[in-house]
N, CA, C and O atoms as CSV, one atom per row, in Angstrom:
chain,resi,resn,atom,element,x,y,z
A,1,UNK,N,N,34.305,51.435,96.523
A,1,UNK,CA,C,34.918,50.292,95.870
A,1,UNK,C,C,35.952,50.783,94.864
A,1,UNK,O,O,35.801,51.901,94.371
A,2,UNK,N,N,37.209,49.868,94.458
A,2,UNK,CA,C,37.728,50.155,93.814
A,2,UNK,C,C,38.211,48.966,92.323
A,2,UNK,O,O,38.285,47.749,92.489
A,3,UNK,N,N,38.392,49.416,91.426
A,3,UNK,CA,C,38.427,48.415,90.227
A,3,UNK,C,C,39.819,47.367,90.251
A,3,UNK,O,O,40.931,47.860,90.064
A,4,UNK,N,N,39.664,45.992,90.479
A,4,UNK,CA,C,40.819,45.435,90.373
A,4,UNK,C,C,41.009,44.559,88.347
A,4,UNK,O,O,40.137,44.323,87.510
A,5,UNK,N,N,42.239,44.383,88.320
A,5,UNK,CA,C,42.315,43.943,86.631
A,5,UNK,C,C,42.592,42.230,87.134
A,5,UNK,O,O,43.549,42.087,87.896
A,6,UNK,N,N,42.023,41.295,86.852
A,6,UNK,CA,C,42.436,40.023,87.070
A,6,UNK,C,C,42.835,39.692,85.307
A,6,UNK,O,O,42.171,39.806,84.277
A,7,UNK,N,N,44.207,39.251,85.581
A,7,UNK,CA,C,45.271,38.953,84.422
A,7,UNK,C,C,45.878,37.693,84.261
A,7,UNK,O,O,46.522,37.157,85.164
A,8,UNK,N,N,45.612,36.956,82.600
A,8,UNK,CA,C,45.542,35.742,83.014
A,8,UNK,C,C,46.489,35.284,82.281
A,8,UNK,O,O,46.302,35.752,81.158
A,9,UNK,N,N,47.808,34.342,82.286
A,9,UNK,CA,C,48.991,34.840,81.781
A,9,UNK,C,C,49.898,33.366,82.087
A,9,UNK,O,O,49.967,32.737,83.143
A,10,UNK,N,N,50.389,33.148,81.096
A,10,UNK,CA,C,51.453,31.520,81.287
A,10,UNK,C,C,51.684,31.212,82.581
A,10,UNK,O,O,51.204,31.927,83.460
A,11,UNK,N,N,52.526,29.998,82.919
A,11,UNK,CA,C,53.181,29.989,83.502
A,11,UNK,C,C,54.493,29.810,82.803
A,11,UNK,O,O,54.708,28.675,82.376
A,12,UNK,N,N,55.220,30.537,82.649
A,12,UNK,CA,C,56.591,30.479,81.700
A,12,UNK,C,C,57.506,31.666,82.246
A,12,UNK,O,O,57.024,32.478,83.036
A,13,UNK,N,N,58.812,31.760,81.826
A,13,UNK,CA,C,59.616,32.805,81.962
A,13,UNK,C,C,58.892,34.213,81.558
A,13,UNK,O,O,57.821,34.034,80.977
A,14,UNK,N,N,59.170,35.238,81.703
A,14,UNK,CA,C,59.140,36.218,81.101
A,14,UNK,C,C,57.707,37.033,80.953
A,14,UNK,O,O,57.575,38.224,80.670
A,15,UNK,N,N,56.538,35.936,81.256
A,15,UNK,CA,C,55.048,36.227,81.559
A,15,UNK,C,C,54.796,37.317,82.407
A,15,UNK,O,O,53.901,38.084,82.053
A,16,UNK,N,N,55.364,37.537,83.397
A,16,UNK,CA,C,54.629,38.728,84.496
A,16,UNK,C,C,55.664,40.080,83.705
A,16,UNK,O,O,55.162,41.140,83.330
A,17,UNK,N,N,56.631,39.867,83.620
A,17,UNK,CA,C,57.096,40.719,82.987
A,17,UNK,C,C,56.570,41.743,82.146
A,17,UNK,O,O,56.613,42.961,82.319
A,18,UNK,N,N,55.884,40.851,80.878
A,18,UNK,CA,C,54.842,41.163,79.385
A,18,UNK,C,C,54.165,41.879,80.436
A,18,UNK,O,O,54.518,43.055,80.351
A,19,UNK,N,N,53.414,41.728,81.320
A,19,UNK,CA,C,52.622,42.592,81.626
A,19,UNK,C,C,52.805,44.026,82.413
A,19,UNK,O,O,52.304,45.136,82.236
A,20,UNK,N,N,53.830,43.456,83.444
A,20,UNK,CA,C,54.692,45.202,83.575
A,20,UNK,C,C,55.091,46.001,82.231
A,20,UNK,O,O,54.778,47.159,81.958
A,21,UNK,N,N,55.728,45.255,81.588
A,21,UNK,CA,C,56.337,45.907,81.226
A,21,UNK,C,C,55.015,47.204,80.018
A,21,UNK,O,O,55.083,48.403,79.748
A,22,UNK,N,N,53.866,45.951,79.592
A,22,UNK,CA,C,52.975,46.704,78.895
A,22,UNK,C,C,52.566,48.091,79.446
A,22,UNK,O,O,52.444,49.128,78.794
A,23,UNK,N,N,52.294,47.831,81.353
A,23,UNK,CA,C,52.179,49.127,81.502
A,23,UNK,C,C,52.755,50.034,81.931
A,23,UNK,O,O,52.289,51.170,82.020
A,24,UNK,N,N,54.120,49.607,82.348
A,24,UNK,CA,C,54.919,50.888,82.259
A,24,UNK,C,C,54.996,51.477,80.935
A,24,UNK,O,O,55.234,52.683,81.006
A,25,UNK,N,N,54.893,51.097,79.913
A,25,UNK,CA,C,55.500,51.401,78.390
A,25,UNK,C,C,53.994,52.837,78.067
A,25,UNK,O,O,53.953,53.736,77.227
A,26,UNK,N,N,53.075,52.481,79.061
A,26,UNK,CA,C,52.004,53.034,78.529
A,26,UNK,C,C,51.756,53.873,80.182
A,26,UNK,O,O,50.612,53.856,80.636
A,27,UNK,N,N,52.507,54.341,80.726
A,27,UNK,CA,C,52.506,54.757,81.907
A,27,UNK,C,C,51.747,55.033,82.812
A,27,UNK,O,O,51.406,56.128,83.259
A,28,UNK,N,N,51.355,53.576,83.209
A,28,UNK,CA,C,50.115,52.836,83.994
A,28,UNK,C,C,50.582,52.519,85.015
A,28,UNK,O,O,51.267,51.504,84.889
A,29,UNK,N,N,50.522,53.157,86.653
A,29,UNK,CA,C,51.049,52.555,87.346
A,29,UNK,C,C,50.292,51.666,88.415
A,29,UNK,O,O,49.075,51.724,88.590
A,30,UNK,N,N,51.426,50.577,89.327
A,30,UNK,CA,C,50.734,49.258,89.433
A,30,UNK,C,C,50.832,49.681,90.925
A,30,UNK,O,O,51.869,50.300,91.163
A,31,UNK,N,N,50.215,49.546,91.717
A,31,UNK,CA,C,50.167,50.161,92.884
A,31,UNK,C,C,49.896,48.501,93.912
A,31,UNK,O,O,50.246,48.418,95.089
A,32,UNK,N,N,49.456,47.739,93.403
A,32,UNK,CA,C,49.306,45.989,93.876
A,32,UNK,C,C,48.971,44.839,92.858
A,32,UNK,O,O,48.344,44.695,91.809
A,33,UNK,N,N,49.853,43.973,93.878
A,33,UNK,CA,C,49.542,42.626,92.677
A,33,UNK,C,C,49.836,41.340,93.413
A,33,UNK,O,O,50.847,41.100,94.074
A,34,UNK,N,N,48.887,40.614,93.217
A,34,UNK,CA,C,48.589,38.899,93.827
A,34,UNK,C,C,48.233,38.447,92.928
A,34,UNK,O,O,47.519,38.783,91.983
A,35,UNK,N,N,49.038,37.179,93.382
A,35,UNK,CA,C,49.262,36.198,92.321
A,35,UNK,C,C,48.624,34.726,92.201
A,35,UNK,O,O,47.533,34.930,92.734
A,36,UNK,N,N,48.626,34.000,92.002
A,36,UNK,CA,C,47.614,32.613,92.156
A,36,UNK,C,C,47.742,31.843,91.259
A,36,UNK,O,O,47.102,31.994,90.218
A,37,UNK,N,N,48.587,30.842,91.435
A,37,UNK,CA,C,49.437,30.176,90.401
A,37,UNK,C,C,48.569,28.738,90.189
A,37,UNK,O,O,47.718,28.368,90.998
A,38,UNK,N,N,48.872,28.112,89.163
A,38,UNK,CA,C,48.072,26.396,88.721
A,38,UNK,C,C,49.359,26.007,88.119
A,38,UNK,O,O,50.281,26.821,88.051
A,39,UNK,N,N,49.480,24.635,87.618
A,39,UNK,CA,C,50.564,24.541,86.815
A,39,UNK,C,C,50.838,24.805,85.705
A,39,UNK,O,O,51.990,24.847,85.274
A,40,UNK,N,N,49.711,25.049,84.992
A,40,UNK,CA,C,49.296,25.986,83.433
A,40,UNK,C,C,49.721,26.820,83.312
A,40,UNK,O,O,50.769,26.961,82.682
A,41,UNK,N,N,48.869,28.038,84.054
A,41,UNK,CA,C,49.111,29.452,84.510
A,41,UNK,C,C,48.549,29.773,85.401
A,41,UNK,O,O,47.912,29.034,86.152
A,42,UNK,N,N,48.745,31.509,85.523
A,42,UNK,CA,C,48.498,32.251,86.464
A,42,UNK,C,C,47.371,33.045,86.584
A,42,UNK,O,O,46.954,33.214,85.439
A,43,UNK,N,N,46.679,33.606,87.361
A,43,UNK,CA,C,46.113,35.017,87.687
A,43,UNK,C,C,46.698,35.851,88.374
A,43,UNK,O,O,46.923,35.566,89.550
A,44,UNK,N,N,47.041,36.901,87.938
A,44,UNK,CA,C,47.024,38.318,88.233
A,44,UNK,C,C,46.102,39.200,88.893
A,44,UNK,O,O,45.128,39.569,88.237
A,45,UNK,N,N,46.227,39.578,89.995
A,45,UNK,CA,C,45.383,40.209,90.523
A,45,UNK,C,C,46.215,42.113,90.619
A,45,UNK,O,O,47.189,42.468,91.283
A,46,UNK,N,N,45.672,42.624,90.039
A,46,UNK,CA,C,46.406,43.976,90.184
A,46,UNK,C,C,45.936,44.993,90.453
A,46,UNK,O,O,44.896,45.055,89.798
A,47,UNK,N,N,46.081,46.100,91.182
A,47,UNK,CA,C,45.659,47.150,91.411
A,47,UNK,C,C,46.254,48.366,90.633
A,47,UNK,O,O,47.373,48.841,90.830
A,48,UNK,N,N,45.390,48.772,89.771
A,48,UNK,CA,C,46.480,50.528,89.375
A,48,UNK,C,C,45.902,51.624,88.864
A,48,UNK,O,O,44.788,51.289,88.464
A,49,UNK,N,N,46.089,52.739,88.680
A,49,UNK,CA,C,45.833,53.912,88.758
A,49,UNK,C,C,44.886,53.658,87.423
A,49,UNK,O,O,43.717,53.887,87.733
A,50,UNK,N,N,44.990,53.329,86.283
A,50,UNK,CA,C,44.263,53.608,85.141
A,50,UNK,C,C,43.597,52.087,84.955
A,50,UNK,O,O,44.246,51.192,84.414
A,51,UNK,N,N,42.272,51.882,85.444
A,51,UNK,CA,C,42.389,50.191,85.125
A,51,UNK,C,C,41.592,50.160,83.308
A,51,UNK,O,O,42.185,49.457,82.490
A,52,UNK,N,N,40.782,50.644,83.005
A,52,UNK,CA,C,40.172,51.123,81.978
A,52,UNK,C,C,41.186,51.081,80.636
A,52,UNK,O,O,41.066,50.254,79.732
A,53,UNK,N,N,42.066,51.990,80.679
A,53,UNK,CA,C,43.054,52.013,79.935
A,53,UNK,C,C,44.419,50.676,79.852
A,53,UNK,O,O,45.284,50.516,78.991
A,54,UNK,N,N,44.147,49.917,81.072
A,54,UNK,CA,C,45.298,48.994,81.393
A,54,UNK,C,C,44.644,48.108,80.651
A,54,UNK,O,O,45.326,47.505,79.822
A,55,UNK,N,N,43.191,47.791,80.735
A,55,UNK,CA,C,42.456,46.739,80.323
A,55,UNK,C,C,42.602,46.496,79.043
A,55,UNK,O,O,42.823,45.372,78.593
A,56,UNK,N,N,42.467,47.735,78.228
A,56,UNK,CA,C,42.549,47.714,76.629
A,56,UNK,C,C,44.182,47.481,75.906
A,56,UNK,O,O,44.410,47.087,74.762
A,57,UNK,N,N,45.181,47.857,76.962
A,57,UNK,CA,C,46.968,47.627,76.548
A,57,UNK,C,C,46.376,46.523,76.868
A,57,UNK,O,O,46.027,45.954,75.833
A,58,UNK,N,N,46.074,45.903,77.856
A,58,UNK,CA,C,46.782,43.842,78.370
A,58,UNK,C,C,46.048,43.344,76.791
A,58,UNK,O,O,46.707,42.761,75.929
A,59,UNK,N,N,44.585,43.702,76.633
A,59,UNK,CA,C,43.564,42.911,75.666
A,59,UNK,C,C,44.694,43.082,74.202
A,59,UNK,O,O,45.062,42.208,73.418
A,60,UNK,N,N,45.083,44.803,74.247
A,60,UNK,CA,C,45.556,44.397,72.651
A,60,UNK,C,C,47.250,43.664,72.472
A,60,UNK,O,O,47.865,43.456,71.426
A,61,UNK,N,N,47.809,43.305,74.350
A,61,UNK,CA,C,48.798,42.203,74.052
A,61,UNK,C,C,48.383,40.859,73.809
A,61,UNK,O,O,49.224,40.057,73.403
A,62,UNK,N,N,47.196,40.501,74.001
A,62,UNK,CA,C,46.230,39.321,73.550
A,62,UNK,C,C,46.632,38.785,75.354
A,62,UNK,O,O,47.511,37.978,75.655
A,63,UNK,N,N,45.927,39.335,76.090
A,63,UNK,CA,C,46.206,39.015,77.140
A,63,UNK,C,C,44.519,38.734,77.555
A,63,UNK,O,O,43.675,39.526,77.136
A,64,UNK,N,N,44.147,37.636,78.341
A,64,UNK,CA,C,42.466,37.765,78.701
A,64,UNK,C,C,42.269,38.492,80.153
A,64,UNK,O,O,42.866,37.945,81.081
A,65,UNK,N,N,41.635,39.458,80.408
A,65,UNK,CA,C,41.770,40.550,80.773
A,65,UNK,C,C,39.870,40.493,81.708
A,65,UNK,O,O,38.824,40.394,81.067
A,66,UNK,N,N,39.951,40.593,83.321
A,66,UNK,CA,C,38.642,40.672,83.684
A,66,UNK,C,C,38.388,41.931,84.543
A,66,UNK,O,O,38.867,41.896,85.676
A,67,UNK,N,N,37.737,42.988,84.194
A,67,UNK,CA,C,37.603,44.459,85.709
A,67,UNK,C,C,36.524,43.476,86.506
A,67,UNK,O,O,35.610,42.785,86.057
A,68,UNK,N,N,37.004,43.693,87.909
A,68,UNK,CA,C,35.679,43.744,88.677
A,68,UNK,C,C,36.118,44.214,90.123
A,68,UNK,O,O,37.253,44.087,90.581
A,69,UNK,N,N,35.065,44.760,90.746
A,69,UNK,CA,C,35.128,45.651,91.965
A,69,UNK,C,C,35.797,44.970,93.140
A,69,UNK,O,O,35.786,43.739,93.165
A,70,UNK,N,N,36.411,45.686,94.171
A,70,UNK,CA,C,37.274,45.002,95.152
A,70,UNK,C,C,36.777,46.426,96.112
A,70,UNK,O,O,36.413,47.538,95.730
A,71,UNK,N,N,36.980,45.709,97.862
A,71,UNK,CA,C,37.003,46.342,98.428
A,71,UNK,C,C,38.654,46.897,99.255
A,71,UNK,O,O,39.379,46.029,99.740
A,72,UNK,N,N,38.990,48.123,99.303
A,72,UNK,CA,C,39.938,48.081,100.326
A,72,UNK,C,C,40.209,48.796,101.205
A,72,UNK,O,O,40.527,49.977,101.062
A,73,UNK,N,N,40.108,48.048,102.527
A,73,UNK,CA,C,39.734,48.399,103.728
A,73,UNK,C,C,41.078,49.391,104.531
A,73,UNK,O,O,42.204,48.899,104.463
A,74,UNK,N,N,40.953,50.433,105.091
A,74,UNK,CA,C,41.982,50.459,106.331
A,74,UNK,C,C,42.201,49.956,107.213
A,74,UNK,O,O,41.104,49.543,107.588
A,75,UNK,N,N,42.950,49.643,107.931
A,75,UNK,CA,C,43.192,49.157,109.249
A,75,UNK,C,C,43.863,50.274,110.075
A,75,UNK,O,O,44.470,51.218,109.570
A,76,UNK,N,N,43.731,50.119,111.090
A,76,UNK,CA,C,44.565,50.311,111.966
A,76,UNK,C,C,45.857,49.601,112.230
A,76,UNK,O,O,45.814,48.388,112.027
A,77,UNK,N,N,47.016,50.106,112.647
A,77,UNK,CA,C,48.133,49.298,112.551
A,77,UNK,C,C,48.142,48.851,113.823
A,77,UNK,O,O,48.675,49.521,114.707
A,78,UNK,N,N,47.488,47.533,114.102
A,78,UNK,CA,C,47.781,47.558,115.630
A,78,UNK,C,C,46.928,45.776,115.656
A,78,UNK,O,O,45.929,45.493,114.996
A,79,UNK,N,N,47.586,44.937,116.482
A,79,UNK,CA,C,47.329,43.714,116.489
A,79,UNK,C,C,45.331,43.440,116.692
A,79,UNK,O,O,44.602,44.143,117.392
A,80,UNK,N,N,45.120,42.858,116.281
A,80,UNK,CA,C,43.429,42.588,115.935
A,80,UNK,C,C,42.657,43.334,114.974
A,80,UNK,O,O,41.531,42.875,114.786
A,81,UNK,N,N,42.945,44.296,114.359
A,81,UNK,CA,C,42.542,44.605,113.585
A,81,UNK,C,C,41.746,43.896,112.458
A,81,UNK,O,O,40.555,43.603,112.355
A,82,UNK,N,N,42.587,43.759,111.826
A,82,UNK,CA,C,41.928,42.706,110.762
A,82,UNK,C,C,41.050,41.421,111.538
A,82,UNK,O,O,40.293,40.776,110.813
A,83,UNK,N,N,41.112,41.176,112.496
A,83,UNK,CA,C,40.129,40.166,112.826
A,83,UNK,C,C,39.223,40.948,113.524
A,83,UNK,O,O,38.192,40.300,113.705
A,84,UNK,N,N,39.164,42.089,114.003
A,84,UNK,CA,C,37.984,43.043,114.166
A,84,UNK,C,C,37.052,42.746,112.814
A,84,UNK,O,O,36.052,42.032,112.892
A,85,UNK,N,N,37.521,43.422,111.456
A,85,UNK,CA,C,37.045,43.666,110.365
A,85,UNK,C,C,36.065,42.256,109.795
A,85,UNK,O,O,34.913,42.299,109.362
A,86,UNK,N,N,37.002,40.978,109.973
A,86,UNK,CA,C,36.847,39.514,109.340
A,86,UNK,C,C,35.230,39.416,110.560
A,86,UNK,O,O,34.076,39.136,110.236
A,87,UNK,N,N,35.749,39.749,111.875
A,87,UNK,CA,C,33.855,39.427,112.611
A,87,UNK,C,C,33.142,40.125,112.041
A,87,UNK,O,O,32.276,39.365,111.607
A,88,UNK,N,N,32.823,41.493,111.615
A,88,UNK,CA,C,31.496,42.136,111.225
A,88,UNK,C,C,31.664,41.536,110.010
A,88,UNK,O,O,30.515,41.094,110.007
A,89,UNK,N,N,32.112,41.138,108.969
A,89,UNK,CA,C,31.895,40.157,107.732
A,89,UNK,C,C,31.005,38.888,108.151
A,89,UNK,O,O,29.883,38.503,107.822
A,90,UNK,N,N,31.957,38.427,108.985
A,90,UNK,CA,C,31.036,37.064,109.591
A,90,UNK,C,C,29.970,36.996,110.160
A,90,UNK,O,O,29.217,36.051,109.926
A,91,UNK,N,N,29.645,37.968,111.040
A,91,UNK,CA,C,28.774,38.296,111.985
A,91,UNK,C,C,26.953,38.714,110.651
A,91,UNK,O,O,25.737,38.587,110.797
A,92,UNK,N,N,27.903,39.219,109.497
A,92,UNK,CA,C,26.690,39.229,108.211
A,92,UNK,C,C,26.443,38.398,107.641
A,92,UNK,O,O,25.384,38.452,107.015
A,93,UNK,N,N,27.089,37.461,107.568
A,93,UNK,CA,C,27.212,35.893,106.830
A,93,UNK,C,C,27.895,36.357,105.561
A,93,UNK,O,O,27.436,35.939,104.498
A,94,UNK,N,N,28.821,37.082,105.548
A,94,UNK,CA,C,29.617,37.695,104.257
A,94,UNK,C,C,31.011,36.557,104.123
A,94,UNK,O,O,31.863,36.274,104.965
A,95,UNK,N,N,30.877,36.205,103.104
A,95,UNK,CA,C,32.289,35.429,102.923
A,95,UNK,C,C,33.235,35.946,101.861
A,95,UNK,O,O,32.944,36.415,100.761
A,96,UNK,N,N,34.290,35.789,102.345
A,96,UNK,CA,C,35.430,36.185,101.902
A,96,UNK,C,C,35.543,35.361,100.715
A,96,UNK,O,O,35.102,34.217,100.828
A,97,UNK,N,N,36.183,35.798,99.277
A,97,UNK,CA,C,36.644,34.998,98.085
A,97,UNK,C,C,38.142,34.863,98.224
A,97,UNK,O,O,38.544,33.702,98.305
A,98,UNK,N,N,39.036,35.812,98.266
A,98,UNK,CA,C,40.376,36.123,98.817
A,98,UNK,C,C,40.620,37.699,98.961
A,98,UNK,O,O,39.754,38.531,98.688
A,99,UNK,N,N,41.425,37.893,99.251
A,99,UNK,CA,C,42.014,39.128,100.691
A,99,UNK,C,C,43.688,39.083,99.985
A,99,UNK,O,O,44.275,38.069,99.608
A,100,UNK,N,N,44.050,40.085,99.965
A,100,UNK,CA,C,45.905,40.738,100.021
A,100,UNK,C,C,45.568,42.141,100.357
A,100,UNK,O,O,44.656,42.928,100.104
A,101,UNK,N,N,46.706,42.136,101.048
A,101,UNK,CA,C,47.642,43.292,101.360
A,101,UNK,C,C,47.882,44.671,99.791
A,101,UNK,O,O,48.138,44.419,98.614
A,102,UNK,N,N,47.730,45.622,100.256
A,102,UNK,CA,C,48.138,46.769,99.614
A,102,UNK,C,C,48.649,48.137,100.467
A,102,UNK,O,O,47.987,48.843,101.227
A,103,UNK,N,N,49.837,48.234,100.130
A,103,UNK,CA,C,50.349,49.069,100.510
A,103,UNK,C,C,51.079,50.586,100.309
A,103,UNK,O,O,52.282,50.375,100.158
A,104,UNK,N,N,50.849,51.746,100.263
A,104,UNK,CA,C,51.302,53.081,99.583
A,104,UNK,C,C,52.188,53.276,100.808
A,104,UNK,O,O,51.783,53.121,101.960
A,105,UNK,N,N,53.375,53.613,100.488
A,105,UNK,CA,C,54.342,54.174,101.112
A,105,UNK,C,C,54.285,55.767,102.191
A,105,UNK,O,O,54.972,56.069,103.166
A,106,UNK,N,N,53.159,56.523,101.488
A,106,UNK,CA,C,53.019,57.623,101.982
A,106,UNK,C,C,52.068,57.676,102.537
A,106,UNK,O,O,51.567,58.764,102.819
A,107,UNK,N,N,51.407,56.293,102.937
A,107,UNK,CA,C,50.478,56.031,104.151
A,107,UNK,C,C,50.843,55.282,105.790
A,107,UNK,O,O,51.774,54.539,106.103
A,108,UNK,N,N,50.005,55.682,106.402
A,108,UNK,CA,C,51.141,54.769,107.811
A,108,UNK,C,C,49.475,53.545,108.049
A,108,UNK,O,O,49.498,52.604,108.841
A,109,UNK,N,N,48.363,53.853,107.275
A,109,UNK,CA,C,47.724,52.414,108.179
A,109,UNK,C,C,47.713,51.415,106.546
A,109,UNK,O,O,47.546,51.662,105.351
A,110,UNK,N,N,47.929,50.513,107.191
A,110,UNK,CA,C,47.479,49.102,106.402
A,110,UNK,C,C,46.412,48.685,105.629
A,110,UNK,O,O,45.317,48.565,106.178
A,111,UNK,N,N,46.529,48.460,104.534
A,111,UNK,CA,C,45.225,48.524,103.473
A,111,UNK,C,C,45.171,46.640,102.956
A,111,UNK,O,O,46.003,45.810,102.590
A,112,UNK,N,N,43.871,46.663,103.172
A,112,UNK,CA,C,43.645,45.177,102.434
A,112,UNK,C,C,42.592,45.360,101.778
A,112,UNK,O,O,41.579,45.935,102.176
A,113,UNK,N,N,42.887,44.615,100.166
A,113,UNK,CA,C,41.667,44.317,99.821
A,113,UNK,C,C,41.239,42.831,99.574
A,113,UNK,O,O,41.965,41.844,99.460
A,114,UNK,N,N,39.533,42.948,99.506
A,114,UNK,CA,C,38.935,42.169,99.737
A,114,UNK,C,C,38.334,41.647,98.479
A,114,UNK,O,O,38.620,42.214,97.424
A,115,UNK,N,N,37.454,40.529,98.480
A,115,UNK,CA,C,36.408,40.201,97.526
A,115,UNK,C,C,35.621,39.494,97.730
A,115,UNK,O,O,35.801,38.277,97.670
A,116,UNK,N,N,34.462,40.067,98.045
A,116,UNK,CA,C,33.307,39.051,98.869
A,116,UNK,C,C,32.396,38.963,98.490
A,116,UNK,O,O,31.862,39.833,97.802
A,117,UNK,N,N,31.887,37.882,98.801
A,117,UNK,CA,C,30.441,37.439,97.771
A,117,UNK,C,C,29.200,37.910,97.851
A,117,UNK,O,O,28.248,37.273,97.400
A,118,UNK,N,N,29.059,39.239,98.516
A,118,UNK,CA,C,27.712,40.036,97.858
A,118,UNK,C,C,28.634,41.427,98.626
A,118,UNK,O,O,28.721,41.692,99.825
A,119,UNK,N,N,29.240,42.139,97.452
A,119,UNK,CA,C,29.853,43.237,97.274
A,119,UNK,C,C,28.928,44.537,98.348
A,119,UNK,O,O,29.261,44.956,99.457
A,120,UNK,N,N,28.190,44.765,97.837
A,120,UNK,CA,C,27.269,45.907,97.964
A,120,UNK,C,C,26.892,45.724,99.599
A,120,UNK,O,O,27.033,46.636,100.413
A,121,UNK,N,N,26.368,44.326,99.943
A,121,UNK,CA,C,26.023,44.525,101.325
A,121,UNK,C,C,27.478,44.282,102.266
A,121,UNK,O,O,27.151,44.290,103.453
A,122,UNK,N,N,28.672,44.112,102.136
A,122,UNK,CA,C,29.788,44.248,102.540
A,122,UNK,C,C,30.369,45.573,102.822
A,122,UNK,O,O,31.097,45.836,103.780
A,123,UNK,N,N,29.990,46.364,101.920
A,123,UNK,CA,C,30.926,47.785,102.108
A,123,UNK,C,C,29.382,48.334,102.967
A,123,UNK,O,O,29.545,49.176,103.850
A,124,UNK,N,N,28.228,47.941,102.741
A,124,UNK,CA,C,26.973,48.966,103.536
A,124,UNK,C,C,27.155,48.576,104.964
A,124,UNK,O,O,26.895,49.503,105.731
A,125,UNK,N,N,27.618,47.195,105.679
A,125,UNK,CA,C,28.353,46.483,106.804
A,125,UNK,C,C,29.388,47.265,107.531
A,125,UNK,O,O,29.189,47.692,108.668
A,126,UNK,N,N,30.557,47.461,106.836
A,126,UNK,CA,C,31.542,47.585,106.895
A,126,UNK,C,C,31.754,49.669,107.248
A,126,UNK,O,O,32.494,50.236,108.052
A,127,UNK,N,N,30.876,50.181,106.370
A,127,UNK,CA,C,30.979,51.537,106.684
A,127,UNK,C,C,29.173,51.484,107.817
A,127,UNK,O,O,28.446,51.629,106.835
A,128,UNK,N,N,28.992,51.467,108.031
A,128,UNK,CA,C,27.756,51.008,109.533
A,128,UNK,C,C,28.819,50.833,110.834
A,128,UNK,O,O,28.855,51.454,111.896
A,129,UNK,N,N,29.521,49.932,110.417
A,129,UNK,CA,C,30.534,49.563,111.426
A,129,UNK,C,C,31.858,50.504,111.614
A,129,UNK,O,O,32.895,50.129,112.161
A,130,UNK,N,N,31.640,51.708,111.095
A,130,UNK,CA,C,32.779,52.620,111.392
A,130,UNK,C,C,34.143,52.099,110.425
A,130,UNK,O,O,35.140,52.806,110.571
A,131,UNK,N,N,34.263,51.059,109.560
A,131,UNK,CA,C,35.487,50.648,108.768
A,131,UNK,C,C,35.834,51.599,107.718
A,131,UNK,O,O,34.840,51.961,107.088
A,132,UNK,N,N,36.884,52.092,107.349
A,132,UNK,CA,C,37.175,52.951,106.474
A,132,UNK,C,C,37.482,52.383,105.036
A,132,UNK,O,O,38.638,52.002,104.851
A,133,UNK,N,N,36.452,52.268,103.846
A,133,UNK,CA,C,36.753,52.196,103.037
A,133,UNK,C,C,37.358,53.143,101.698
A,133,UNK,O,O,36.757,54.129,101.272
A,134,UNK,N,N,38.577,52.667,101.174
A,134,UNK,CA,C,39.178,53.430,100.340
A,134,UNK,C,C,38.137,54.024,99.052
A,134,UNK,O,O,37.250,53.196,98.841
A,135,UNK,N,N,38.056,54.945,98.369
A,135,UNK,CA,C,37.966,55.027,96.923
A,135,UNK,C,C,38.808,54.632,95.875
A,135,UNK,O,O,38.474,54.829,94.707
C-alpha cells in the first residue's frame, strides 16, 4: 500500500496552486492528483514522494489535511486489463470508493490507484491473484 494526502481546499482562483506551490517550495514532489469538486470546494487527492512531511507544510498553510492508504495496481497495457482486476474485486465482494490513473514516465505499464472498502483483504485478493501491487 501506498500513502495518499486527501487536501481540502476552496473553490476559488489560486487554491490548487497554494498547494503546489507549498510543496514545491519545500521540495515535495507530486507524482498524482484527483480532484473532486462541490460548489464550496474541493478534494485533493495526491500522491507524492514525502507524504508525512507534505502533511505537516499543507497543516501549517492551515490547510485540513487527511493520510490514508491507497492501493496501486499495475496493469498491463493492453485492452481488459483493468476489468480483469475490477472481477477479482467483485468476485470478493470488494467495492471500489474511487480509482485514478497514475502515471511515471519511466514506466511503460499503467498504474491505478484504488480505494476500497476493506483495504487489507483487497491487496491479500489481488496479490493471490497474481496483480502487481506497487510499494
Amino acid at each position: 500500500m501506498i500513502q495518499q494526502l486527501s487536501v481540502f481546499v476552496e473553490n476559488k482562483v489560486g487554491s490548487l496552486r497554494k498547494v503546489t506551490s507549498a510543496l514545491s517550495e519545500n521540495g515535495i514532489n507530486l507524482r498524482a492528483i484527483s480532484v473532486f469538486d462541490s460548489p464550496d470546494f474541493s478534494i485533493l487527492r495526491i500522491i507524492i514522494d514525502e507524504p508525512e512531511k507534505a502533511k505537516l507544510v499543507l497543516s501549517d498553510k492551515g490547510f485540513a489535511v487527511k493520510v490514508s492508504d491507497v492501493l496501486a495496481v499495475e496493469l498491463m497495457d493492453k485492452p481488459g486489463d483493468l476489468d480483469r482486476v475490477l472481477a477479482i474485486l467483485e468476485d470478493h465482494n470488494l467495492s471500489i470508493n474511487y480509482i485514478y490513473s497514475f502515471v511515471l514516465r519511466g514506466e511503460k505499464a499503467p498504474l491505478m490507484v484504488l480505494n476500497i472498502n476493506d483495504m487489507k483483504k483487497a491487496e491479500e485478493v489481488l496479490r493471490e491473484n497474481k496483480v502487481c501491487i506497487i510499494e
